[in-house]
Each structure stands twice: as C-alpha cells, then as structure tokens.
N, C-alpha and C positions, 0 to 999 in steps of 0.2 A: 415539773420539779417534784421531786419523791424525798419523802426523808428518813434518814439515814437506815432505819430498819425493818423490814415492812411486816417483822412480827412483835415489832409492838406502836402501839400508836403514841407519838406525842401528845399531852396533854396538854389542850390550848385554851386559856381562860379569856374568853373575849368580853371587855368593858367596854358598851355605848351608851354614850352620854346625849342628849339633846343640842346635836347641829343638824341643820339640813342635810347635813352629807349621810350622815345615817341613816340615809334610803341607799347609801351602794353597799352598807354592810352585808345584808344577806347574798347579793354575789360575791363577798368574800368567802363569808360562809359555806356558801357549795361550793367553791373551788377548794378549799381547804380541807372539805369531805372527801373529796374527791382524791385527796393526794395523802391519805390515809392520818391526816391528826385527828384525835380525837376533840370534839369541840363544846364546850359550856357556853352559853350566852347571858350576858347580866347586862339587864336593859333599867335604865333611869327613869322614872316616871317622867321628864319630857322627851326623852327618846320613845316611848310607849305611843306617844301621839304622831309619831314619825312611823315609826314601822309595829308591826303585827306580832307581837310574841309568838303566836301559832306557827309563821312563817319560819321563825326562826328556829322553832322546837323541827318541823318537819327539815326542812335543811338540816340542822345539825346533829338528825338523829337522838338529841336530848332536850329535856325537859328546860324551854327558857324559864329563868329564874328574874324577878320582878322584884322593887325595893319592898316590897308589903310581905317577901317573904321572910326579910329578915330574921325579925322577930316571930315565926310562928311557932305557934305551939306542936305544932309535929317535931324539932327540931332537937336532935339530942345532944346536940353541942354548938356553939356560935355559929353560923353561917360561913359570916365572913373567914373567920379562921379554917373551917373544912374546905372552904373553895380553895385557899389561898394552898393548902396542904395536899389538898389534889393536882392542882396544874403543875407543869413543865415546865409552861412561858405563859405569861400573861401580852394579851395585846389589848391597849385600849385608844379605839377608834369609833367616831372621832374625839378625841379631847377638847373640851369646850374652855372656854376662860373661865368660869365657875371652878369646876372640877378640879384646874391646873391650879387655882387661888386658893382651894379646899387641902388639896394635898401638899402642896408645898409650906401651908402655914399651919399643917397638923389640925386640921377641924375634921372633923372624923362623924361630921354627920350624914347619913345616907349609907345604903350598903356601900357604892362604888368607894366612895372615901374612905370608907372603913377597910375594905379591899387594900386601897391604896395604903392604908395606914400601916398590916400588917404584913405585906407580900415583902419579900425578899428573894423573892426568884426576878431573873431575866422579863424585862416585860418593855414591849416595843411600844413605842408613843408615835402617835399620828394625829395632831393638831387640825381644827378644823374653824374657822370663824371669818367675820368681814376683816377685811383689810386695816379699817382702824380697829377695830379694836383688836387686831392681834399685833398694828406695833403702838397701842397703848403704852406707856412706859411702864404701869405697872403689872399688865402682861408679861411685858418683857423682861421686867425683874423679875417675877417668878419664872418665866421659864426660862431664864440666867441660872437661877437657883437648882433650876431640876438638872441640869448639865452635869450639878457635882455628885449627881446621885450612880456610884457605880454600877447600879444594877438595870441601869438608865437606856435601854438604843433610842434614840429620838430621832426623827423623822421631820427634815423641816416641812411645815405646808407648801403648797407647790404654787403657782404663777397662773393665772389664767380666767376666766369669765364664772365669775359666782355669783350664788344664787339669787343674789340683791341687784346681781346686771351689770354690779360694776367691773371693771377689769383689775386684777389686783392680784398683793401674796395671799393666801390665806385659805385657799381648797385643799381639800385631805389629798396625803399623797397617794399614788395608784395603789390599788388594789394589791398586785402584780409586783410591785415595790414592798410592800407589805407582806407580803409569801416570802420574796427573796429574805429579808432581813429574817422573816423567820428560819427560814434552811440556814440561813446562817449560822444561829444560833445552836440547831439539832446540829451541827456542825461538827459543837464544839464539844470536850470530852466534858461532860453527863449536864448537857447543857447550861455551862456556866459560861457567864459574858463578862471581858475587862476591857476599860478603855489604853491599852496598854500601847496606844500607838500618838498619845495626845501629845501636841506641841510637836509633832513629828510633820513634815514635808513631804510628801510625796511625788516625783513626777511619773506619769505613766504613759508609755504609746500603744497604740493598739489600731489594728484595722488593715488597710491597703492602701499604698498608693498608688497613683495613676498618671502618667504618663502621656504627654501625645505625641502621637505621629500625625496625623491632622488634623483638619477640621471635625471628620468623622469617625477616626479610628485612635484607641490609645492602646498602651500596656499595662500590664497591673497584675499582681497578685491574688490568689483566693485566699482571702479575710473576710469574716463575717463583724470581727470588733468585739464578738464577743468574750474572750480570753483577759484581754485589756479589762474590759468595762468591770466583770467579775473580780479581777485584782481590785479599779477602782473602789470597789462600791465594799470592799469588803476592808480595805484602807481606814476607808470613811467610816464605816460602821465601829472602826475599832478605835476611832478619834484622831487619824491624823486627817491632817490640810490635804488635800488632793487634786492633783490638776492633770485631769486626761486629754492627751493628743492621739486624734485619730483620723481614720479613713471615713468613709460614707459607711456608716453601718446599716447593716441586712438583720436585725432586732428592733423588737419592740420598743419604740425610744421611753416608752414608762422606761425600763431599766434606768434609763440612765438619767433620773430624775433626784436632782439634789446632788451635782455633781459639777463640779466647776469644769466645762470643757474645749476645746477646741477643735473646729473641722476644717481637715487642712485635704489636698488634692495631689499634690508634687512633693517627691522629694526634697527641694528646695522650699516648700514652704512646712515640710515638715522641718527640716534642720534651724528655721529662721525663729521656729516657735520655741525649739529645744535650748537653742544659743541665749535667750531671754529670760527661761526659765531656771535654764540647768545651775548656776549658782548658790540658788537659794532652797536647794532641796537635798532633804537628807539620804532619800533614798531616789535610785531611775531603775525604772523598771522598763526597758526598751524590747517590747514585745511586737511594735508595728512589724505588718510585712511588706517591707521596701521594697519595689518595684527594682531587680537589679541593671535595669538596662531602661536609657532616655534617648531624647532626640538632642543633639546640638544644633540645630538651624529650627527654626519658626515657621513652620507653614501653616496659614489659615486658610488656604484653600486645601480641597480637597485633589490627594494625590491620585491619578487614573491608576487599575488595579496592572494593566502593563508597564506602570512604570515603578510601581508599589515598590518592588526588590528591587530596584536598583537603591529608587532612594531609602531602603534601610540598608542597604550595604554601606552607603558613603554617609551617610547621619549618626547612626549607633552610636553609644559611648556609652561606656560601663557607670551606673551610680557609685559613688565611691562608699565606703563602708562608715555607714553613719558615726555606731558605735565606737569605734574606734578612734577616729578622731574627735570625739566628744570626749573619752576616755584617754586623752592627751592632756587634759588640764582637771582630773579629777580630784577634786581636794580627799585630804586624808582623811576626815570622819564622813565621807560619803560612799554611798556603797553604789554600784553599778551591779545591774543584774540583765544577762541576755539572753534570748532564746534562739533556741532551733532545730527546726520541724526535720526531721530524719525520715528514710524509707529502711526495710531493711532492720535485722539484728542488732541488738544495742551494740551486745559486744564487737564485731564489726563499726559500728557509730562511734565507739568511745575511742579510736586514735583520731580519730579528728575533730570531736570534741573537744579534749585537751587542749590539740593546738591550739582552737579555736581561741580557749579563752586566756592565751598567752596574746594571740594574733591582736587581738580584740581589748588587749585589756581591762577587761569588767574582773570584778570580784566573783562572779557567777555565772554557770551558765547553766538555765533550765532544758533539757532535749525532750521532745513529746514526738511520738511517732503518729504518724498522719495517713499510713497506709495498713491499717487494722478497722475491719469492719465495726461504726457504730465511735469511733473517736476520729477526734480533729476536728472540722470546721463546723459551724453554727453553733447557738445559743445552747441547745439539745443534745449533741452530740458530748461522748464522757471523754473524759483525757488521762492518762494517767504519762508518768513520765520520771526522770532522772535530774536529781541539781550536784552538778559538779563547782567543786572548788579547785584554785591552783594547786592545791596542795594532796588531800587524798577524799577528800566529803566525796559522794556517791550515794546520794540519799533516794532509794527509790520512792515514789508514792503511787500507790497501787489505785487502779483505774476506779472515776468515781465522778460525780456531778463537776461542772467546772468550776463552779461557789464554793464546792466541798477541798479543790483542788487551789482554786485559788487562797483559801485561808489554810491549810494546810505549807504552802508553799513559802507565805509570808512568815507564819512561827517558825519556821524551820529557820526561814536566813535569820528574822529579829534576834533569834536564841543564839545564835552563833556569833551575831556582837557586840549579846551581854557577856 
C-alpha cells in the first residue's frame, strides 16, 4: 500500500496508550516507514513499561516523545497543540478504557488526553483490552459516545485468544487493517474524513464462484475478492451497515476484519444469500465473478478423463444472469450497481456496455479492463476504469490503488443520488 503522493509524506501522529497489545505497535511502525508516512510516536508512561521508546525513535526515524515531555522547558509553545498542528492523521493504538473515559468525559490530563482534547484532524481508533471490561457498560457508553465524533474512524477490537488466555472480543485490530483505514483516509481530498454513509445499508458480492463437474474437478472464475472487500471495508469506514457475499478469497483475511460476511461456493448459494438480504439494503454493489457455466446432474464420483467430454457436452447449462433478475424487483430508492471486466479499447467496450446495463437492469455499470499490464486481479494489483449510467454519466477514474478506487467509485454514485 503507497500513499497517495510519494513527494510528500503523510503526517502520522501515532498515540499508545498502556494495553498489552502495544508490543505490535512498532511493527506497525516500520511498515508505515516503509510506505512513505511520516511518523511521530507519543507513548503513555504505562505504555513506556510495554515497549522501548529508543525502539520507536529508530523505526520511525523521529524522536519518541514521552508524557514528561509535556511540559519541558525546551518548549516554545504547548506540546500538545504543536503535535496536534503537525499531523495529517492521528492514529491511536491501542486505546485503553482509561484513555477512551479520559477523552470522551473531557479530562485533559496527560499529554495523550490532552492530544485528544485538541485534535481535530482525522484520527483512526483501535481499542485494545479484556473482554469484560470492554463490554463494561460503562465502556460501552463511552465508546457509544465517541461514534458521534465526526472526526472519528473507529475500529472495533477483533475476536480471538488474549493476552489473559482467555478467548474473547477485545484484541487490537490488525496491524494491516490499520494501514488500510489509514490509505483510506490520504485517499480523501486533503485528508478530511465524514461519516456520510451512516444509517446507510450496504450489500456487497465479491470473489468467485465454483462449480462442480465432480468429485475432483470444478469451474470458476479468476477472483481474488479483493475489489469487493475494498468496496466493503471503505463502506464501513464511512459508516454504513455492510454485508459482503463472497468467493474463497486469495487475501489476507486481516483485510477483512470487522466486517459482517458471508462465504458462499455455487451460484446457487450465492443467489439464496442475495434473495435474504437484497430487501433491506440501500445500496448492491454486485461485483462477484459468476462462474458462467454449471453442471445440471450431480456426480460425486469422479468422471474418467475419456469420458470427461462427453459428460460436459450433455451436463452444461449456462448460469442465468444473477443481476438481472434480482433487478426485476428492485425497489425505487435502491440503487443496483454492476461490473464488467472488459479486454480490448473502451471505446470498442462502450456499445456493449450500454446494452448491458439496459439488459441488466442495475442503475450502474462500472467497466475495468483486466488485460493491461499491472491491473485486475489481486489485492496489489491498481484498477482504473469507467461507471456508466442509463442515460449519459461516463465517469472515468484514472488508474490508482483499489482502496483509492474503491472510495472514489462510491462518491461518485453517493453524489449522484443527492
């Protein structure tokens, strides 16, 4: 992940506070070096007893700053307020229940609170603690409370065996989840963050399906899931409800951490997930790659490779076109939105296009070409592409990260049905 300009560095103020977890901050740290932000570190004197200030100063190539520096007398103007004037984004990882009780009830003691008191920039939250006490009640109202803060991306803590042993919510979110939300962010025009998508519904497909022909053998398309997931996750980030349906994804499942989803196998279990949801969502973004062709008969043995052709000559049958008959009962404030992967010149691409999203139904179709060195499939790989409307939209967006593309892609339709 690179962001957005690589002659100038983003400025990244990173707050850690005393959880366990802040022993994987300095690998965030060097990955973050790495991908050209520039990075300040401000560590809480019980984070101090967790990790190494030195550590942090050599990774981030700057001076860690400690709560004793607050007030020193080197200082020509508050601290807290020069930090706050310097960053970009603020990211503070991991957020302790202290911290989060400090800053939501205005107690402004400590640098970090103090930080928190005066920033009004973009600043990414990643929660860290045991299981009780982060669904404490009063936890939870404060971090109800920090939800209304627009300058707010919050990160729930993730699922899984912490540091107390027990199994439970409450481990900071990946590392890798925390980069992303930040590109997200440099994403955006001079990094400003809104929750402009809240009370909103999302459904999203994404990935491949697959097919069998036997025991041993299926069909399927090339999908990595990645396209999907980066819609999802940038959905979410902007405050709508999100529910991604997908293939076997070939990414890092960090990605897809704090994301309500489903992994489906067939066409037919993809359409059974679509038919349950598709009602109650304001927007579908139907990006899976449908496998166009099944088996109609069942064989769980395997078929001998002499008899293979025959039995796909008399089995085949075409998958029918998801899209479109989903797009047969599409309520009026729902938007449908469809993709498809082109070879070949747009202009050439755009009479079938068109059709397409007559054929098809959707309010939209996005076209990305897949046959240009260095875009299309995988997580890494850059996209750039065309979103047509029935009527004359033709909106190019020029090749760029698929996070940079997938939020890109989303203001475009959102503004067009304000």
């Amino acid at each position: 992940m690179k962001t957005k300009n690589k002659n100038y560095k983003t400025k990244v103020l990173l707050l850690i506070t005393g959880s366990i977890a802040a022993v994987r901050i300095p690998l965030l740290v060097s990955q973050l070096a790495k991908e050209n932000y520039e990075i300040k570190c401000v560590l809480s004197k019980n984070a101090e007893k967790l990790i190494k200030p030195l550590s942090l100063s050599i990774l981030s190539r700057n001076p860690c700053i400690l709560e004793e520096d607050q007030w020193s007398n080197i200082q020509s103007k508050p601290l807290h307020i020069e930090l706050c004037n310097w960053a970009d984004i603020l990211i503070i990882a991991p957020l302790t229940a202290t911290t989060l009780s400090k800053w939501v009830t205005g107690n402004a003691d400590g640098l970090i609170p103090s930080i928190l008191m005066a920033n009004i920039k973009p600043i990414i939250v990643a929660p860290a603690m045991n299981t009780q006490m982060w669904l404490n009640k009063a936890v939870q109202k404060n971090y109800k409370n920090l939800q209304n803060y627009e300058n707010v991306l919050s990160l729930q803590p993730s699922e899984g065996l912490l540091a107390c042993d027990a199994i439970g919510i409450g481990k900071i979110p990946p590392n890798d989840l925390i980069q992303l939300a930040l590109e997200f962010i440099t994403s955006q025009n001079q990094n400003t963050y809104h929750k402009d998508l809240l009370n909103k519904k999302i459904l999203i497909t994404g990935g491949c399906t697959s097919e069998k022909v036997d025991s041993a053998r299926h069909i399927t398309n090339k999908s990595s899931g990645a396209m999907g997931l980066m819609l999802s996750q940038v959905a979410r980030f902007r405050g709508a409800q999100v529910r991604y349906v997908h293939g076997p994804l070939k990414i890092d499942k960090d990605l897809t951490d704090g994301i309500q989803r489903y992994e489906i196998e067939t066409s037919d279990d993809l359409i059974k997930v679509i038919n349950n949801e598709i009602s109650n969502c304001d927007y579908f973004f139907m990006n899976a790659a449908v496998s166009d062709f099944k088996m109609f008969s069942d064989h769980s043995a395997k078929i001998p490779k002499n008899k293979i052709n025959d039995h796909l000559i008399k089995n085949f049958e075409l998958v029918p076109d998801i899209l479109k008959k989903i797009s047969e009962s599409k309520k009026d404030n729902q938007v449908f939105v469809g993709f498809c992967a082109f070879t070949g010149s747009i202009e050439e691409a755009k009479i079938i296009i068109k059709k397409k999203i007559i054929q098809k139904g959707c309010d939209y179709l996005f076209a990305n070409p897949i046959d240009l060195k260095g875009q299309g499939f995988g997580y890494l790989a850059q996209n750039e592409g065309w979103l047509f409307d029935k009527k004359n939209i033709e909106h190019h967006i020029k090749k760029t990260s698929k996070i940079d593309l997938a939020n890109k892609l989303i203001t475009k339709i959102i503004s067009q049905k304000d």
